[in-house]
C-alpha positions as CSV (number, residue, x, y, z in Angstrom):
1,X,58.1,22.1,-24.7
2,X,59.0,19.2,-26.4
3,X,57.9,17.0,-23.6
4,X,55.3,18.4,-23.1
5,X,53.9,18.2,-26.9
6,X,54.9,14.6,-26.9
7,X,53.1,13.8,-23.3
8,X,50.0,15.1,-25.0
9,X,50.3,13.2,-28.3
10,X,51.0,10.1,-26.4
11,X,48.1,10.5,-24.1
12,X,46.1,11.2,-27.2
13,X,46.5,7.8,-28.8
14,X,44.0,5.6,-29.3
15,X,45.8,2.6,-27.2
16,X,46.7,5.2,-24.2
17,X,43.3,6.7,-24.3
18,X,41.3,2.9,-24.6
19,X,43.4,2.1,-21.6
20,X,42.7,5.2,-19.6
21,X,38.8,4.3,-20.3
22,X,39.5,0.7,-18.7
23,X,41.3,1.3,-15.7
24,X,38.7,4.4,-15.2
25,X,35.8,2.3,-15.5
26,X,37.4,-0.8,-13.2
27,X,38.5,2.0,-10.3
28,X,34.9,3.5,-10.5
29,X,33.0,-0.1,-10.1
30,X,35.4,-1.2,-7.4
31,X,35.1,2.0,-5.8
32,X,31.2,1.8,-5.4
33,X,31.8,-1.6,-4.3
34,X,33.9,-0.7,-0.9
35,X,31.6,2.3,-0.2
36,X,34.9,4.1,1.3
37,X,33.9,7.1,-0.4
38,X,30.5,8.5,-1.5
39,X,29.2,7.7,-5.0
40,X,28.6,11.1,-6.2
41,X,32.2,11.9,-5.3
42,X,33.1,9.1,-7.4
43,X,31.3,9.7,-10.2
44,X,32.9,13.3,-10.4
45,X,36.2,11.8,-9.6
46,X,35.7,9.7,-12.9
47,X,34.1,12.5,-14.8
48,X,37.1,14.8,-14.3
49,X,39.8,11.8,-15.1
50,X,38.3,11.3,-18.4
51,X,37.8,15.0,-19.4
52,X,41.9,15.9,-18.6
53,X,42.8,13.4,-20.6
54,X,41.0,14.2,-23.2
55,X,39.0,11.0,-23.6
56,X,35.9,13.0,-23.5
57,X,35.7,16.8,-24.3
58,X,32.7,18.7,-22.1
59,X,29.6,18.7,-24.6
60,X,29.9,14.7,-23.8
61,X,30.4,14.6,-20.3
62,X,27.5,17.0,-19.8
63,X,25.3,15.5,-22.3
64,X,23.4,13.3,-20.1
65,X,22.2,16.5,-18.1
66,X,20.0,17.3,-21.1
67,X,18.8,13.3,-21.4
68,X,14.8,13.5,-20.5
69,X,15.5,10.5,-18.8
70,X,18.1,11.6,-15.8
71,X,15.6,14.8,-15.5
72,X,12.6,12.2,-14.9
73,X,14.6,10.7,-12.4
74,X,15.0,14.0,-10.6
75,X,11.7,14.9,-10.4
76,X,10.6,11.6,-9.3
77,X,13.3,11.5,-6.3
78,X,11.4,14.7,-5.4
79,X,8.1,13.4,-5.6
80,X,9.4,10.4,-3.9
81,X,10.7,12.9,-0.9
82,X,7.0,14.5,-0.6
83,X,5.6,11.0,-0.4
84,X,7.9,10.3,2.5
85,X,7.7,13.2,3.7
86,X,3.8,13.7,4.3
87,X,3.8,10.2,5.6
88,X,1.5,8.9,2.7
89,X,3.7,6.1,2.1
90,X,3.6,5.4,5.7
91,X,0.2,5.6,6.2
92,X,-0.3,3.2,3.6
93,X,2.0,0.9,4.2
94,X,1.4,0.6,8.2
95,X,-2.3,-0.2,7.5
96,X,-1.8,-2.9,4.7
97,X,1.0,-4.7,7.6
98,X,-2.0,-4.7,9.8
99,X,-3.8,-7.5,8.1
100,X,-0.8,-10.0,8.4
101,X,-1.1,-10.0,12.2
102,X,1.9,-12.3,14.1
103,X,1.8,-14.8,11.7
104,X,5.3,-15.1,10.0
105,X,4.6,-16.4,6.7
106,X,1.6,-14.4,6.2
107,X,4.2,-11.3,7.2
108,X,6.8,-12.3,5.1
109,X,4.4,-12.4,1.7
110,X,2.3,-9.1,2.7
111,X,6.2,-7.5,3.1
112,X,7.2,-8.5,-0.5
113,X,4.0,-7.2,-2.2
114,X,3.9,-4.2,-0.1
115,X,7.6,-3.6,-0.9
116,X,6.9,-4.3,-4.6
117,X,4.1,-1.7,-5.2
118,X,5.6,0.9,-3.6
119,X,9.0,0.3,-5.4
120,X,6.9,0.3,-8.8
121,X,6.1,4.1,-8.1
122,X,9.5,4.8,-6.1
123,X,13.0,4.2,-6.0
124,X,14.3,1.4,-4.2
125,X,16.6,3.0,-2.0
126,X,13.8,4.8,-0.9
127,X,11.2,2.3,-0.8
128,X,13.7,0.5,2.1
129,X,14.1,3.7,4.0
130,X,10.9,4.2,4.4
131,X,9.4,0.7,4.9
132,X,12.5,-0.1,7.2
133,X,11.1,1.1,10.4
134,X,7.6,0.0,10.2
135,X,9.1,-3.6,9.4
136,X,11.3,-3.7,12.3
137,X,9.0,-2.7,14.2
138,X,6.5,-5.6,12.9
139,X,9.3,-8.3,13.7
140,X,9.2,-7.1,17.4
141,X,5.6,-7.2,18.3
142,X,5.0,-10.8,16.6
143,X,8.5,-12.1,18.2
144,X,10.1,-13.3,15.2
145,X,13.7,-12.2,13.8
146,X,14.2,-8.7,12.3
147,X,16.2,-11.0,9.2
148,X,13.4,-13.1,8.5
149,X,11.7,-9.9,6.8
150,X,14.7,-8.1,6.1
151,X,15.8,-9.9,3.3
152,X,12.4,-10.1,1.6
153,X,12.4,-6.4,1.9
154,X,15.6,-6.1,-0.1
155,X,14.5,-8.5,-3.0
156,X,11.1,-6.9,-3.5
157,X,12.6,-3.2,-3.2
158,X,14.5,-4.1,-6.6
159,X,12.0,-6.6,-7.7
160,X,9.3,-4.1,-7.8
161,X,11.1,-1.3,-9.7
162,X,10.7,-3.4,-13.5
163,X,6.7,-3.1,-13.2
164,X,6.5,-0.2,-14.3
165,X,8.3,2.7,-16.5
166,X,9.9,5.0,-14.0
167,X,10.2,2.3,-11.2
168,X,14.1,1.8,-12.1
169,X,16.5,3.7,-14.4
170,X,17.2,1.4,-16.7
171,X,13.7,1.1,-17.8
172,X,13.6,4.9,-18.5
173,X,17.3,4.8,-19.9
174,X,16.1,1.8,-22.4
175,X,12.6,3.8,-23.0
176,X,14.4,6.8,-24.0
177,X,17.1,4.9,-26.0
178,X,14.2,3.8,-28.4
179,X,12.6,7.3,-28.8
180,X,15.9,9.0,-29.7
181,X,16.8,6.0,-32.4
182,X,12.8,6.7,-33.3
183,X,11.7,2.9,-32.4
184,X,8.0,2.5,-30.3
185,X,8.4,3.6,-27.0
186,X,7.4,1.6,-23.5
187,X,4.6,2.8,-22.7
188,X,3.8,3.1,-18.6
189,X,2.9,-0.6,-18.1
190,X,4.3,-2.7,-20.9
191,X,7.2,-4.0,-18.3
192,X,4.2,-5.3,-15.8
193,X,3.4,-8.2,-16.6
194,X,6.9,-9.8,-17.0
195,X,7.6,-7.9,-13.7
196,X,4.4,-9.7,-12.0
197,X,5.7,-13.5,-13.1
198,X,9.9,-12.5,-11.7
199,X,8.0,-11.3,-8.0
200,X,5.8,-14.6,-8.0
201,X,8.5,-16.8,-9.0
202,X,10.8,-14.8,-6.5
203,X,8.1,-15.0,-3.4
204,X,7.9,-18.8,-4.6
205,X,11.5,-19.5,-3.7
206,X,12.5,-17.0,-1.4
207,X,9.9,-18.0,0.8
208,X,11.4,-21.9,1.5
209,X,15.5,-20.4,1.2
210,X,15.1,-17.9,3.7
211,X,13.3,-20.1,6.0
212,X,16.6,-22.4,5.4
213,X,19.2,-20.0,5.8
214,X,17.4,-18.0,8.7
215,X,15.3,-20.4,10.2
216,X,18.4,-22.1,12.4
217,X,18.6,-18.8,13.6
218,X,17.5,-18.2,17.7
219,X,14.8,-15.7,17.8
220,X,16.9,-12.5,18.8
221,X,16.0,-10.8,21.9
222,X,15.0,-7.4,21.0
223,X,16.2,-4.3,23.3
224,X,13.2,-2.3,24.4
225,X,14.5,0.7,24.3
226,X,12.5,3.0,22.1
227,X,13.4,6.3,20.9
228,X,12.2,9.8,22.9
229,X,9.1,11.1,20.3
230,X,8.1,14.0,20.7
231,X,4.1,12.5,22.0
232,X,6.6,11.0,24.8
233,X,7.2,14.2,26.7
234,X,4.0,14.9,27.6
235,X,3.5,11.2,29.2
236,X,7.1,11.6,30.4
237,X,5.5,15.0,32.0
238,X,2.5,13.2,33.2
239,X,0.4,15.9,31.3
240,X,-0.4,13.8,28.2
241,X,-3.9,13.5,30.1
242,X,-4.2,17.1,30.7
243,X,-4.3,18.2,27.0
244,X,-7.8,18.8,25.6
245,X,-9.6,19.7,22.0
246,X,-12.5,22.6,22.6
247,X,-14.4,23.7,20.2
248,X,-17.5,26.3,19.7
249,X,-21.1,24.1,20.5
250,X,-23.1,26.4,17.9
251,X,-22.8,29.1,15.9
252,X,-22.0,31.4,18.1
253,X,-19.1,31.1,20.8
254,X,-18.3,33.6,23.0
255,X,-14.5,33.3,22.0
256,X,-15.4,34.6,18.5
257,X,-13.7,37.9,17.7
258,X,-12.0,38.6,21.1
259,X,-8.2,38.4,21.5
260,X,-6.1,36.1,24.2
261,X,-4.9,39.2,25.7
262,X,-8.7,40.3,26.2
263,X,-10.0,37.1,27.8
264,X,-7.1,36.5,29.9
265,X,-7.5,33.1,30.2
266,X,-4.9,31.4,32.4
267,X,-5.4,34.3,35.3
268,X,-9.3,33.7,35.0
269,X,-9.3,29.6,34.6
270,X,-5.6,28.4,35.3
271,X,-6.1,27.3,31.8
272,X,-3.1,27.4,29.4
273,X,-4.3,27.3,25.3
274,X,-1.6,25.8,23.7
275,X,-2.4,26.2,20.2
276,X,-5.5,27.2,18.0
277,X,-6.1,24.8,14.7
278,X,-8.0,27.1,12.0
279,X,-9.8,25.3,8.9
280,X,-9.1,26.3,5.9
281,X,-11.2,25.4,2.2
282,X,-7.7,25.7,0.5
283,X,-6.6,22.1,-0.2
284,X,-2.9,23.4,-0.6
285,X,-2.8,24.6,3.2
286,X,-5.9,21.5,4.7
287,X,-5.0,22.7,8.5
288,X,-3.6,25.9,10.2
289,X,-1.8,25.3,13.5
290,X,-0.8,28.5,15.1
291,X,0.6,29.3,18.8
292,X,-1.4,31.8,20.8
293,X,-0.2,35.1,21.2
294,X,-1.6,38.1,23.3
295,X,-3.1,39.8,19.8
296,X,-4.8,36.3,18.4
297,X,-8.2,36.4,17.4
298,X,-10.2,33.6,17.8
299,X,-12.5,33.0,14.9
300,X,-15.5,30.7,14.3
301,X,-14.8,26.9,13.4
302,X,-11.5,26.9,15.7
303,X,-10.6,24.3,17.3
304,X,-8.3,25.0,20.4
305,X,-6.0,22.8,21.8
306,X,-5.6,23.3,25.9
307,X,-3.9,22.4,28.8
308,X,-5.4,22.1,32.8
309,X,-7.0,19.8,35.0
310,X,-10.1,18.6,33.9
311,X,-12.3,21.0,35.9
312,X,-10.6,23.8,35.1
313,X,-10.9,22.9,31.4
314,X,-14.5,22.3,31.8
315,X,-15.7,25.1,33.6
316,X,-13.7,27.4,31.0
317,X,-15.5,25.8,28.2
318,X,-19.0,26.0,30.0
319,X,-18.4,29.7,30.2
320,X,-17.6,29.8,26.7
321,X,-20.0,27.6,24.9
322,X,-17.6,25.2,24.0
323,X,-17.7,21.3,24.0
324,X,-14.9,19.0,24.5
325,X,-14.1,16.8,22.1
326,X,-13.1,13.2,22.7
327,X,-9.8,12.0,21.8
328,X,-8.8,8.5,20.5
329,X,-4.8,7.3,20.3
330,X,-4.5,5.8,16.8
331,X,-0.9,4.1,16.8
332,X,0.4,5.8,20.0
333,X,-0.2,9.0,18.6
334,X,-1.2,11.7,21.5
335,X,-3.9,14.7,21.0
336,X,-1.3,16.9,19.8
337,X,0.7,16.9,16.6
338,X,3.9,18.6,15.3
339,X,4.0,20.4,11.9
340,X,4.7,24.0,12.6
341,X,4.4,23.8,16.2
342,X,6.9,21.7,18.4
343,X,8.2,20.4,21.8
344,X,11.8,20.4,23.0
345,X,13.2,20.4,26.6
346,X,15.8,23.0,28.3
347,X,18.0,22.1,30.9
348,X,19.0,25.2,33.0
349,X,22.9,25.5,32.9
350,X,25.0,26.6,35.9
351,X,26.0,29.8,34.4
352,X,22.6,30.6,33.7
353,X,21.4,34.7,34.4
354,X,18.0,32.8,35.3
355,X,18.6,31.1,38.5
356,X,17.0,32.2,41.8
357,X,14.9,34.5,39.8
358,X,10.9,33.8,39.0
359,X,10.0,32.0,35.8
360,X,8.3,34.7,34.6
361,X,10.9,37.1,34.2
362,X,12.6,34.8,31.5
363,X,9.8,36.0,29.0
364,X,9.9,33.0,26.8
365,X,6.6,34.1,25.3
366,X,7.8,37.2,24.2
367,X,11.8,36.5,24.0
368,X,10.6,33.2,21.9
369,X,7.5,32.8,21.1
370,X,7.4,29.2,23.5
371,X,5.3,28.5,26.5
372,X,6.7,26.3,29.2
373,X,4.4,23.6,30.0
374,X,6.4,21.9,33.0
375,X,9.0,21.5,35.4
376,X,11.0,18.6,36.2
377,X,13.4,19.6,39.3
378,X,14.6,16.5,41.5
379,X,12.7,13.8,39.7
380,X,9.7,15.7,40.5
381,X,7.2,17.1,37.8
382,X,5.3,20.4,37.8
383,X,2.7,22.4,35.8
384,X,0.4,24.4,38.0
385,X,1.4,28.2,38.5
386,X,5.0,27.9,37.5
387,X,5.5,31.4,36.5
388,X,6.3,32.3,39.5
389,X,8.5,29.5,40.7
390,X,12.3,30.3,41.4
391,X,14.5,28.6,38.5
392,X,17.1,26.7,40.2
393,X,20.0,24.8,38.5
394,X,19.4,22.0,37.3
395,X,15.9,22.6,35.8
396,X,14.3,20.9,33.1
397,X,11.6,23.2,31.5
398,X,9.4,21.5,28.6
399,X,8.8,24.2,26.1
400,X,6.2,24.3,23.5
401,X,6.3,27.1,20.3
402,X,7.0,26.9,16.8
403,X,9.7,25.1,15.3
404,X,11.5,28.7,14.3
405,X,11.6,29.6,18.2
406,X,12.7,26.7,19.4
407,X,15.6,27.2,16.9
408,X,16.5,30.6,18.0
409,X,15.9,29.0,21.7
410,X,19.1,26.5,20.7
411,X,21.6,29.5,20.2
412,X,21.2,31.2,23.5
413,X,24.0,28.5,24.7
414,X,24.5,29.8,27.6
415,X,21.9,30.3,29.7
416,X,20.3,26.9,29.3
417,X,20.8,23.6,27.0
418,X,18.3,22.4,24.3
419,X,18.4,18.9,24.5
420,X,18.6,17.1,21.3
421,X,18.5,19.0,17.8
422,X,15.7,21.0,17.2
423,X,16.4,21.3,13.2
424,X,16.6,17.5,13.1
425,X,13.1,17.1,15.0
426,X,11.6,19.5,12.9
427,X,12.6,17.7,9.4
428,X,11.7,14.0,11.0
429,X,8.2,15.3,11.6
430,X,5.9,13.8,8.7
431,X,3.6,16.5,7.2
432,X,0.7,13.7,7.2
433,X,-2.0,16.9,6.8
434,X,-0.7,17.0,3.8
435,X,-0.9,13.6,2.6
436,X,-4.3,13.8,0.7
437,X,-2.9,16.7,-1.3
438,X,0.2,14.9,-2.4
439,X,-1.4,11.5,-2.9
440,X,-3.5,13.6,-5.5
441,X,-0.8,15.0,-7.0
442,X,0.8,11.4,-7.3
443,X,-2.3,10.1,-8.7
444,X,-2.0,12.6,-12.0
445,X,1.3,12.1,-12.5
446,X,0.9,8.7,-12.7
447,X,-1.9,9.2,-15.2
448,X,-0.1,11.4,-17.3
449,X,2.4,9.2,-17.3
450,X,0.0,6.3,-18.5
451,X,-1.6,8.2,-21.1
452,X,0.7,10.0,-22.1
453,X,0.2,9.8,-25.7
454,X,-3.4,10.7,-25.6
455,X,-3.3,13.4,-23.8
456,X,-0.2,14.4,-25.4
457,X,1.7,15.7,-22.5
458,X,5.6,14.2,-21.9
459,X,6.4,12.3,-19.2
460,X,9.1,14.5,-18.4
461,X,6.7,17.7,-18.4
462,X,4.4,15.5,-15.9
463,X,7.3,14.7,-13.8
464,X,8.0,18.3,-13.8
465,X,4.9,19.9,-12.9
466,X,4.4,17.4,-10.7
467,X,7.6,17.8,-8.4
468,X,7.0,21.8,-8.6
469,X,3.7,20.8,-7.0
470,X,5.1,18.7,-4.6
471,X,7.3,21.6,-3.5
């Protein structure tokens, strides 16, 4: 007991404890230098060191939870996630790249400012994520090195965070530092015009030092492999041209109020309808996409999404007093989209209970929810009256349904393998419907923010409300 008591009045002295705070602080900065380890791990790790020995008791090592500052920062990283996640950033950012064309210096500026107002608003980590992929992509369609606008991608991601108040932590950790010692407050944008002058002076000399270092550099000769989207099934199915939007010429269709089951559509007009799109005046929920079932009822202002030769298609909607409606690609992207409603292929498995019997009797309609759009067997593709072709090993079946089927699709292992992740597909897919909705929601928040103290709303409140929306 002795020991012990002494061990603890040892460890309690101020040298021992000063010392334990050093070599705390050193191993947590060299840690997050390596990278071996993640950095919330670390930050516990360090967390727990310094509460058993007593350097800090638990009110101070929880404190910071209660800071208005770290909760700020935690709604923001979820607005931040809705913004990536609708594709509003995206969408932005892909249109403003546009105006640079191939040229690399005009590319290399429109980056950096691009970068820097989007890191004004989100993190930077973020900001790189997302940016990242439309960048690369920009490199290999005007030939020039992925480097070249690498680099200025990193500098503006952290230049842009000190234009505005929530941009970067510190500003929010300094903010709130001067509200608690009850000294004037930052307001929203007091750090942007010091932040303009530090990203012009840092385009000014980036600009001629990357061109130095990276300019000696050959031109890299970029692989042309792409990745498998979703849009690329149905070219890879050579049905991409065999998808078509109908919808009612009048008032009056004579869809309206009659059930799939009812019309039997595919029997009468070897037409499949893949998926009905329902408007709706809430601006929470802009677009319903639902699969067709034997009970749907079609309504007025639907818009119906279809597959079949073009005859087929247009002697159905001649019947029906429907028009079709012209399609443009905008940025590769086919007639159909994939919020609550996916594509995935199958591949039949040897063990499968399915082979040598007809297609129909799998009832993935009613097992599932899914329609299968295609076969591939042998290299060949087929979409015409497949219910009643024989499965045979081997197959490939394209499958269409919501995201939830498809899932439940995945854990049948046995009788067939989903090729690639389903879960994963479904969280990649950006909710860009819902852009408007959460570029208004960014928009207030922002305002708040700005005038907060005329309104008199916190920022933390309009952080708050505003990731709750998001959600």
């Amino acid at each position: 007991m002795d020991y012990f008591s002494g061990f603890s009045q040892w460890i309690a002295s101020q040298e021992v404890q000063v010392g334990i705070t050093i070599l705390t602080f050193t191993a947590t900065i060299l840690a997050f230098m390596f990278s071996k380890v993640r950095s919330d791990i670390i930050a516990l790790c360090s967390t727990a060191v310094l509460l058993t020995t007593g350097v800090i008791n638990s009110k101070a090592a929880l404190a910071g939870f209660s800071n208005s500052a770290v909760v700020i920062m935690i709604g923001l990283f979820i607005v931040g996630g809705a913004v990536f996640q609708t594709g509003l950033a995206r969408i932005i950012s892909s249109k403003l790249l546009k105006l640079a064309g191939t040229s690399e210096k005009r590319l290399f500026f429109l980056v950096m400012i691009v970068t820097s107002v989007v890191a004004a608003f989100v993190s930077n980590t973020g900001t790189v994520a997302l940016l990242l992929p439309i960048v690369l992509a920009m490199s290999k369609s005007a030939g020039i090195s992925p480097g070249t606008l690498m680099m200025p991608l990193a500098f503006a991601s952290s230049m842009g965070g000190i234009l505005t108040l929530i941009g970067t932590p510190p500003n929010l950790i300094v903010s709130n530092y001067l509200t608690e010692n009850n000294l004037p407050q930052f307001s929203f944008f007091d750090f942007t015009p010091i932040g303009l002058v530090c990203i012009a002076v840092g385009m000014i000399f980036l600009w001629p030092l990357c061109r130095f270092f990276l300019g000696k550099k050959n031109k890299e000769s970029l692989e042309k492999k792409e990745e498998r989207s979703l849009a690329s099934l149905l070219n890879d199915y050579h049905i991409d041209d065999c998808v078509f939007r109908l919808r009612a010429n009048s008032s009056h269709s004579l869809l309206e109020g009659r059930t799939a089951s009812e019309l039997d559509i595919h029997r009468n007009f070897g037409v499949t309808i893949l998926e009905v799109r329902r408007e709706s005046r809430s601006i929470f929920n802009t677009v319903i996409q639902e699969t067709v079932k034997a009970d749907t009822v079609f309504n007025m202002g639907d818009t119906l999404y279809v597959l079949g030769h073009r005859d087929q298609v247009e002697s159905f909607a001649k019947r029906h007093n429907l028009s079709i409606l012209q399609d443009e690609e905008i940025n590769g992207k086919g007639k159909l989209d994939f919020y609550e409603i996916g594509l995935t292929e199958i591949l039949i498995t040897p063990d499968s209970a399915l082979i040598n019997r007809p297609l129909r009797a799998a009832n993935f309609k009613e097992r599932f929810g899914l329609s299968v759009l295609a076969i591939k067997r042998k290299g060949k593709y087929k979409f015409d009256d497949i219910l009643d072709d024989t499965i045979s090993n081997g197959d490939m079946l394209l499958m269409h349904g919501s995201w939830k089927g498809i899932e439940s699709l995945a854990k049948k292992s046995r009788e067939w393998l989903v090729i690639g992740r389903p879960e994963d597909d479904a969280a990649s897919v950006p909710l860009d419907h819902k852009a408007p909705l959460a570029a208004v929601i960014m928009l207030l928040m922002v305002l708040a923010m700005v005038f907060e103290k005329q309104i008199g709303i916190p920022s933390v409140a309009s952080v708050i409300v505003a990731g709750l929306a998001m959600v």
